[in-house]
NUMIKE-173508 format. One record per residue: residue number from 1; residue in one letter; x, y, z of N, C-alpha, C in turn; chain. Coordinates in steps of 0.001 Angstrom, whole numbers, plus 524288, in hexadecimal, padded with zeros to 5 digits. Layout:
<site lodo="NUM" lofi="A" n_X="X" n_Y="Y" n_Z="Z" ca_X="X" ca_Y="Y" ca_Z="Z" c_X="X" c_Y="Y" c_Z="Z" guse="A"/>
...
This chain:
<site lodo="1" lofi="X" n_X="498C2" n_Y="A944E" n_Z="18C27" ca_X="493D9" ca_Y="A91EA" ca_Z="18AAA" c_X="493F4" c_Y="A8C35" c_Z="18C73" guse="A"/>
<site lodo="2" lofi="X" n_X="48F66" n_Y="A8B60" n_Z="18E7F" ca_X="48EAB" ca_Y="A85E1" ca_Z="19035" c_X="48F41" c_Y="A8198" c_Z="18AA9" guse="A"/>
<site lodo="3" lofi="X" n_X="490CF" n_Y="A7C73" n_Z="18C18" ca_X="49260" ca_Y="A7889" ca_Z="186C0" c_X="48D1D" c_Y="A766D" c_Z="1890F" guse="A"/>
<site lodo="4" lofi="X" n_X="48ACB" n_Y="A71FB" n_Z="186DA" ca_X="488FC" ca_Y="A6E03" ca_Z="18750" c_X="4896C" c_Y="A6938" c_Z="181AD" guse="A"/>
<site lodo="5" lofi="X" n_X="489EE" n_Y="A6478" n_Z="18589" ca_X="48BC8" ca_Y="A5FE9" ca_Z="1808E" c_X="48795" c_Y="A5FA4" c_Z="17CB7" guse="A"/>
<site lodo="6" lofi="X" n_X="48709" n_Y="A5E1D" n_Z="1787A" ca_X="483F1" ca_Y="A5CCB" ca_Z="1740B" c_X="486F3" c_Y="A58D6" c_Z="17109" guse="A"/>
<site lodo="7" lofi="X" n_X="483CD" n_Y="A53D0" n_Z="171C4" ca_X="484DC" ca_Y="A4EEA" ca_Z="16DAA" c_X="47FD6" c_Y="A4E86" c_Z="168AF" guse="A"/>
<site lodo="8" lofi="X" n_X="48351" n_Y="A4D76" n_Z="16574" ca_X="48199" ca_Y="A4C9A" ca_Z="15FDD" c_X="484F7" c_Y="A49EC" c_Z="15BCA" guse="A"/>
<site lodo="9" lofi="X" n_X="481A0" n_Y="A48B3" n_Z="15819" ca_X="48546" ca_Y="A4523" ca_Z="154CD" c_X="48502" c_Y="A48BE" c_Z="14FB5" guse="A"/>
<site lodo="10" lofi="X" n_X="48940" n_Y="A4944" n_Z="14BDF" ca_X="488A6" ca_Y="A4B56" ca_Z="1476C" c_X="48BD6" c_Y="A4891" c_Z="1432C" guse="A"/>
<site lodo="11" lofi="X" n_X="48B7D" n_Y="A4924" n_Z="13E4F" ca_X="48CB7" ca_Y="A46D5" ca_Z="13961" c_X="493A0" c_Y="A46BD" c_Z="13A0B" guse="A"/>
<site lodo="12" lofi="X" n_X="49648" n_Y="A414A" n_Z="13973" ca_X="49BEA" ca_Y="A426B" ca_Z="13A6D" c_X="49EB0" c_Y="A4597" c_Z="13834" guse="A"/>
<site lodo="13" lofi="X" n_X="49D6F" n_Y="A468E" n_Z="1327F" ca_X="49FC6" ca_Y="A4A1E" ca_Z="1302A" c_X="49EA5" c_Y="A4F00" c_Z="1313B" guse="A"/>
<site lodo="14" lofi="X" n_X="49BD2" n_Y="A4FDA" n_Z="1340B" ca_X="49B04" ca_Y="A55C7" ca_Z="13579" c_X="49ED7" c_Y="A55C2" c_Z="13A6B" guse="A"/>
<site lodo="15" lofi="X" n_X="49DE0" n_Y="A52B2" n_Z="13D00" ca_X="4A23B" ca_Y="A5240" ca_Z="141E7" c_X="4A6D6" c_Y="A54BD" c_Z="13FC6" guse="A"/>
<site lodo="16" lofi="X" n_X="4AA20" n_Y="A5053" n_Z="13BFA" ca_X="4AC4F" ca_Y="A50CE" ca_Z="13B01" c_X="4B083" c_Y="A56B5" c_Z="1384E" guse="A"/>
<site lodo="17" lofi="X" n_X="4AB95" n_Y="A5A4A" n_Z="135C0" ca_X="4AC37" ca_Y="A5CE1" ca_Z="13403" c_X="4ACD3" c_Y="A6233" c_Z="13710" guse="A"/>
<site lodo="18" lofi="X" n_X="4AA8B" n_Y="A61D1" n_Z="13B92" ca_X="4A938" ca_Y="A65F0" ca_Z="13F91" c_X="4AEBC" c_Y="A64AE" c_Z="14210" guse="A"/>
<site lodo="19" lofi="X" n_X="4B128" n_Y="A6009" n_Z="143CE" ca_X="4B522" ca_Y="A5F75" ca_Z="146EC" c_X="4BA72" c_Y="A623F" c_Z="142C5" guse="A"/>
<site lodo="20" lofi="X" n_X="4B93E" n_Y="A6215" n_Z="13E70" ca_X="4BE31" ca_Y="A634B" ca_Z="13A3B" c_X="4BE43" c_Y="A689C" c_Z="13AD8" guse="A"/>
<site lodo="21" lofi="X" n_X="4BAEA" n_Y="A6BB8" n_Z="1390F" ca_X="4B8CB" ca_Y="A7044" ca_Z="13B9D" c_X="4BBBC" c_Y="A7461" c_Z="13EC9" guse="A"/>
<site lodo="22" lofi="X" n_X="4B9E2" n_Y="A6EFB" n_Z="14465" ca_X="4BB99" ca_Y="A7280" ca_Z="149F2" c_X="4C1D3" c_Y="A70FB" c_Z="14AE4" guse="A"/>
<site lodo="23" lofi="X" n_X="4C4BC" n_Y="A6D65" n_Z="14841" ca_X="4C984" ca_Y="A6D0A" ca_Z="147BE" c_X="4CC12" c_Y="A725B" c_Z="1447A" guse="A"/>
<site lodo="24" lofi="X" n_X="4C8C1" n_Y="A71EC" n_Z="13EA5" ca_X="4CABC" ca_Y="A752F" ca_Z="13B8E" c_X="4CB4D" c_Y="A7B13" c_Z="13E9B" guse="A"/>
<site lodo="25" lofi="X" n_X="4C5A0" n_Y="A7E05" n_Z="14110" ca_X="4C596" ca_Y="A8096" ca_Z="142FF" c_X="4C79B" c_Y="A824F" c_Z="14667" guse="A"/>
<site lodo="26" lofi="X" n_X="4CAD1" n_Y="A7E73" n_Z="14B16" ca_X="4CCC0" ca_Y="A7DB9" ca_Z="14FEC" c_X="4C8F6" c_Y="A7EF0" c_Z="1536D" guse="A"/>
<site lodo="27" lofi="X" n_X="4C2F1" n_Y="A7EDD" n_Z="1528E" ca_X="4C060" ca_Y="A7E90" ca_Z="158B6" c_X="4BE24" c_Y="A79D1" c_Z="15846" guse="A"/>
<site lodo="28" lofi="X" n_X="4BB6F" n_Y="A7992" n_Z="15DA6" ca_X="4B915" ca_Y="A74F3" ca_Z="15F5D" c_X="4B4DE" c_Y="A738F" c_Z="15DA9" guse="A"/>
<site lodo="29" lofi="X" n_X="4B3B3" n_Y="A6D45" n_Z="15CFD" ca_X="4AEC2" ca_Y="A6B61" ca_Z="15AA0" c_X="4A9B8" c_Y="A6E34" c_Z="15A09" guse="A"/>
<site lodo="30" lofi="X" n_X="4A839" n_Y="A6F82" n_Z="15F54" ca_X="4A494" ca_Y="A70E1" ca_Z="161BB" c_X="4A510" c_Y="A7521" c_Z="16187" guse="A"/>
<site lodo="31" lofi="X" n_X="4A665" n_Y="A7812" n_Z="161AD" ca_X="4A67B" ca_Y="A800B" ca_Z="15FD2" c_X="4A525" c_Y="A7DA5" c_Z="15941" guse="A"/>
<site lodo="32" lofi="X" n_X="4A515" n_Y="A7AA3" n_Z="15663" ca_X="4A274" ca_Y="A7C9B" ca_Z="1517A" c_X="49DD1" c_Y="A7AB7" c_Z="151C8" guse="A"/>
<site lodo="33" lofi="X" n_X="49E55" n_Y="A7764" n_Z="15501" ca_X="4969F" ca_Y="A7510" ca_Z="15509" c_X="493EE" c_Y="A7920" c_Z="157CC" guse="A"/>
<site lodo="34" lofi="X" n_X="494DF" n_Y="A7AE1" n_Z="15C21" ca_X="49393" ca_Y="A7E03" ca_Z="15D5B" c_X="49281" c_Y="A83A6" c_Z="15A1B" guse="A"/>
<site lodo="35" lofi="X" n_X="49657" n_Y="A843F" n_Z="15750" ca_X="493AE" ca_Y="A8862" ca_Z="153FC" c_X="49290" c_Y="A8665" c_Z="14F02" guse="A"/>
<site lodo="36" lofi="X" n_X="4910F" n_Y="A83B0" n_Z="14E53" ca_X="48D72" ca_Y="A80E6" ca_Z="148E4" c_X="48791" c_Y="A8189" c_Z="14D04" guse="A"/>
<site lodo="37" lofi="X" n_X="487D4" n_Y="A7F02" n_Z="15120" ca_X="482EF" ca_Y="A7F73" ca_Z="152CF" c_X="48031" c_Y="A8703" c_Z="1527E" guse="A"/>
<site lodo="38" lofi="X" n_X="48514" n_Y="A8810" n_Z="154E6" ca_X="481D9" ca_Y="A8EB8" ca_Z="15469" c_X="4819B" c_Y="A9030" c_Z="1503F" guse="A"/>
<site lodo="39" lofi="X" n_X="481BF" n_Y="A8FEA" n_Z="14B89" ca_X="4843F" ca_Y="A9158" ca_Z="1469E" c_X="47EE9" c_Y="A8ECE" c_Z="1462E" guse="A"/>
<site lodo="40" lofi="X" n_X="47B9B" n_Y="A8B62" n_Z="14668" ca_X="4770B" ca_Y="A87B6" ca_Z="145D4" c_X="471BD" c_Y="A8AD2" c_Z="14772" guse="A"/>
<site lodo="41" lofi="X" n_X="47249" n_Y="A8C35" n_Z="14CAC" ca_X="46F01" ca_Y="A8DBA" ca_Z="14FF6" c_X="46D91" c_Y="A952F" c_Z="14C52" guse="A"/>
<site lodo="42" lofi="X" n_X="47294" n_Y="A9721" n_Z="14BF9" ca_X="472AC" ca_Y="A9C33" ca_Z="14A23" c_X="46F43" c_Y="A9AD4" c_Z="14452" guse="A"/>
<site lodo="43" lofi="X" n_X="4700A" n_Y="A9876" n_Z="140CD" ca_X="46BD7" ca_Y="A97B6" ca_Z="13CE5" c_X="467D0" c_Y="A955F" c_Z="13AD1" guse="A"/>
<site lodo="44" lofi="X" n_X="46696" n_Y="A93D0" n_Z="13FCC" ca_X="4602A" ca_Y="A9272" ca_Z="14128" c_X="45EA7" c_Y="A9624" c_Z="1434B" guse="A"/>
<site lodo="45" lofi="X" n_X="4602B" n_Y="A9920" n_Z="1480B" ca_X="45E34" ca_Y="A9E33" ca_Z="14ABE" c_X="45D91" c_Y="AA2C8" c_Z="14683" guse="A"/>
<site lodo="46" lofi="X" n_X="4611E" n_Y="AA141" n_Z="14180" ca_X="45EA2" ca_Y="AA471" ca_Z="13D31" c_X="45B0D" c_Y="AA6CF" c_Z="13A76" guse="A"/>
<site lodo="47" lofi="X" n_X="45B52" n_Y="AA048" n_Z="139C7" ca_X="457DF" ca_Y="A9E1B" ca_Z="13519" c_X="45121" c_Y="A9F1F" c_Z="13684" guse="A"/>
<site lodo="48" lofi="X" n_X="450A0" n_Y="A9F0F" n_Z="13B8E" ca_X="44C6F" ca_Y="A9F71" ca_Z="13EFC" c_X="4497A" c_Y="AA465" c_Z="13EF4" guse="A"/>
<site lodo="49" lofi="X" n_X="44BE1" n_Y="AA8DC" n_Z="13E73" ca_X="44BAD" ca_Y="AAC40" ca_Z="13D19" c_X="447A9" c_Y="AAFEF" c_Z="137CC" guse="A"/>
């Protein structure tokens, strides 16, 4: 799958909390944003319904 960059700013402690996370978890930052985003998208495409 193609990447493309996306800048944004978010609340530090959420940073923070997402990075603890993907440590705790052992994956990468961005594989959980990434699926927070789909995890997002999937329950609005719901809700729509």
């Amino acid at each position: 799958m193609a990447k493309k960059n996306l800048s944004t700013k978010i609340d530090n402690d959420l940073q923070k909390e997402i990075k603890k996370l993907a440590i705790d978890l052992e994956r990468p930052f961005n594989a959980l944003l990434e699926e927070a985003i789909q995890d997002i998208l999937k329950k609005y495409k719901k809700s729509k319904k």
